[in-house]
C-alpha positions as CSV (number, residue, x, y, z in Angstrom):
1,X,20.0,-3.4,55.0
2,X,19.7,-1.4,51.7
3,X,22.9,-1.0,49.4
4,X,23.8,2.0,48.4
5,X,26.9,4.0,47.1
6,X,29.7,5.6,49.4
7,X,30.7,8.7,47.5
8,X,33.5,9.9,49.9
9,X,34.7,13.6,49.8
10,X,38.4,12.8,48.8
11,X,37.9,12.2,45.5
12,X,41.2,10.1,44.9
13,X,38.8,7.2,47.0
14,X,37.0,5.0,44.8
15,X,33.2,5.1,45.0
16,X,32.0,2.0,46.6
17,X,28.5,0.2,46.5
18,X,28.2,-1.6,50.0
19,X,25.6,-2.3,51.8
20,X,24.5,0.5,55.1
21,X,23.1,-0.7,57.9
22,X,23.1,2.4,60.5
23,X,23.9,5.8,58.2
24,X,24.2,7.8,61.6
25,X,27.5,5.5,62.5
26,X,28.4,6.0,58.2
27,X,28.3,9.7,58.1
28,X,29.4,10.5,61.2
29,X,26.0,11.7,63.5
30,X,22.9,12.6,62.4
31,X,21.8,13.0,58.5
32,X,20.1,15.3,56.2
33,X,18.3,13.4,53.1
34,X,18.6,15.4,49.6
35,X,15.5,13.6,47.4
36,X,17.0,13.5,43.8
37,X,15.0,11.9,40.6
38,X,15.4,10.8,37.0
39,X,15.4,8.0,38.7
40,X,14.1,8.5,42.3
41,X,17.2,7.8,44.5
42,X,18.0,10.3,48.1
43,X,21.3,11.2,48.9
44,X,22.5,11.3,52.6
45,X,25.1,13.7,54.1
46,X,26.0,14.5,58.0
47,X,23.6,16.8,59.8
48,X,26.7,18.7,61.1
49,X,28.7,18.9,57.5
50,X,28.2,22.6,57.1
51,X,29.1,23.3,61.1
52,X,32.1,20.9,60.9
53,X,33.6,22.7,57.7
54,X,33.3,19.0,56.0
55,X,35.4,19.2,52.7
56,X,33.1,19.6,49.4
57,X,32.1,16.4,48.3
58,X,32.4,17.6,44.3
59,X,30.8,14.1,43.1
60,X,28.0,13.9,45.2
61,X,27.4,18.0,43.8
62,X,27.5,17.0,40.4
63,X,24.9,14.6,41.1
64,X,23.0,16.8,43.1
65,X,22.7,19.7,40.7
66,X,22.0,17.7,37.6
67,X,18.8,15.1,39.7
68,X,17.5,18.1,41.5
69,X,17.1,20.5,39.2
70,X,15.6,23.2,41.9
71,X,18.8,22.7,43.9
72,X,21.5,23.5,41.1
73,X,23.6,26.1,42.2
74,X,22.2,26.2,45.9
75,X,23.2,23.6,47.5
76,X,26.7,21.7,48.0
77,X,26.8,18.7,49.6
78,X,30.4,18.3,52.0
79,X,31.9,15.3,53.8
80,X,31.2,11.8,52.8
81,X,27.7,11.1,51.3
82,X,25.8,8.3,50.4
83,X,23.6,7.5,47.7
84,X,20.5,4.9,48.0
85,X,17.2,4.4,46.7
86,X,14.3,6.5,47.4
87,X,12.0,5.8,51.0
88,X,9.1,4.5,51.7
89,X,6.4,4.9,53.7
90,X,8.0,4.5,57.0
91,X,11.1,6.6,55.8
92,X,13.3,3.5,55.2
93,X,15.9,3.8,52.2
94,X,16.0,1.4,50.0
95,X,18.3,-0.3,47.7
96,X,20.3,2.0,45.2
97,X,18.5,2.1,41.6
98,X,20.5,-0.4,39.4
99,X,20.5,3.0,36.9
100,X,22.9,4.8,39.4
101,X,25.2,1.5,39.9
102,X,25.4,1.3,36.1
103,X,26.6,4.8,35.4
104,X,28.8,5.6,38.4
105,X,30.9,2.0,38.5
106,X,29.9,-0.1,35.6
107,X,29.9,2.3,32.6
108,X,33.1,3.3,30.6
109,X,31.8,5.9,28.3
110,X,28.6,8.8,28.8
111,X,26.8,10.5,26.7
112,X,24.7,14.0,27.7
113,X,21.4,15.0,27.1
114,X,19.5,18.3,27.6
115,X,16.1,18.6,27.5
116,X,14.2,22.2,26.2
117,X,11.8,24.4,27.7
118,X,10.0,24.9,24.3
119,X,9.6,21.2,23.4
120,X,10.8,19.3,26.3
121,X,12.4,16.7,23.5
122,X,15.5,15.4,24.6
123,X,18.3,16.0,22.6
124,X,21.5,14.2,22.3
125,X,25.0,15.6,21.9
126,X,27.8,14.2,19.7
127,X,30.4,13.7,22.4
128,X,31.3,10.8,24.0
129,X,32.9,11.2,27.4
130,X,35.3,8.5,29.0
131,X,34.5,10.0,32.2
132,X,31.3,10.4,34.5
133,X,32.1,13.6,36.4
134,X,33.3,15.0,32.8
135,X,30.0,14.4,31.0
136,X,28.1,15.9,34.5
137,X,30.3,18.7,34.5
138,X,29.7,19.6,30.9
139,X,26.6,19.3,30.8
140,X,25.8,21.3,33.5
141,X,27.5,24.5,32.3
142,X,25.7,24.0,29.6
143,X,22.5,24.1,31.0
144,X,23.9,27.1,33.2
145,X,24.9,29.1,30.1
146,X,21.4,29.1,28.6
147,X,18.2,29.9,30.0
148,X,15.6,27.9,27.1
149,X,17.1,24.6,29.0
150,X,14.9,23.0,31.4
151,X,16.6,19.5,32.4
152,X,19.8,17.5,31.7
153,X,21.2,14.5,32.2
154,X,24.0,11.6,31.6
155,X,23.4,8.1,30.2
156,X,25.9,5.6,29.7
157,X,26.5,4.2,26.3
């Protein structure tokens, strides 16, 4: 059974890493996999979310948007969703990357990076954010408000 992260829609529920043995019972039906990277982790929502009028899952968005770049803006992820590691071969999940546990339970304060289209050199802003979906939020209407940005991203600190 991989572990993963239960990012629930309500976002007064804690996140909670546990480990998912059938994702169909989880989510409520079938699932649709969203392939995210930087690192290579999927994230799982019901089939039916759209057709059901599942709440917006803004967590699971914000994640989204800022480890798939080519879905920023497109796509909104609804209902509960969970977040494991990438599959393998025969389309098994695996276990969550240690780099998603550490930034979205363990860490206390973020820092944001943006990466250019001219250089691709990372650079590092000066603020320090107490909170996760702060520093993703930020960082993605920055990368929103100017074209010359090809990636971003959140590290802890």
């Amino acid at each position: 059974m991989p572990k993963g992260i239960l990012i629930p829609a309500d976002n007064d529920k804690p996140l909670e890493l546990q480990e998912f043995s059938d994702l169909t019972a989880t989510l409520g039906g079938e699932v649709e996999r969203f392939a995210v990277n930087r690192p290579d982790a999927s994230l799982f929502q019901s089939e039916s979310a759209v057709y059901l009028e599942l709440p917006t899952n803004r967590r699971a968005t914000l994640l989204l948007w800022c480890h798939a770049t080519f879905l920023r803006g497109k796509q909104a992820l609804q209902g509960d969703v969970v977040l494991l590691g990438r599959v393998n071969d025969q389309r098994e999940p695996q276990d969550v990357p240690l780099w998603y546990v550490a930034i979205l339970l363990e860490a206390e304060h973020f820092k944001v990076h943006a990466q250019r289209l001219e250089d691709n050199l990372w650079r590092e802003h000066d603020r320090v954010f107490d909170d996760w979906q702060q520093a993703y939020t930020t960082i993605l209407l920055h990368a929103e408000r100017n074209a010359m940005i090809a990636c971003v991203r959140v590290v802890p600190t």
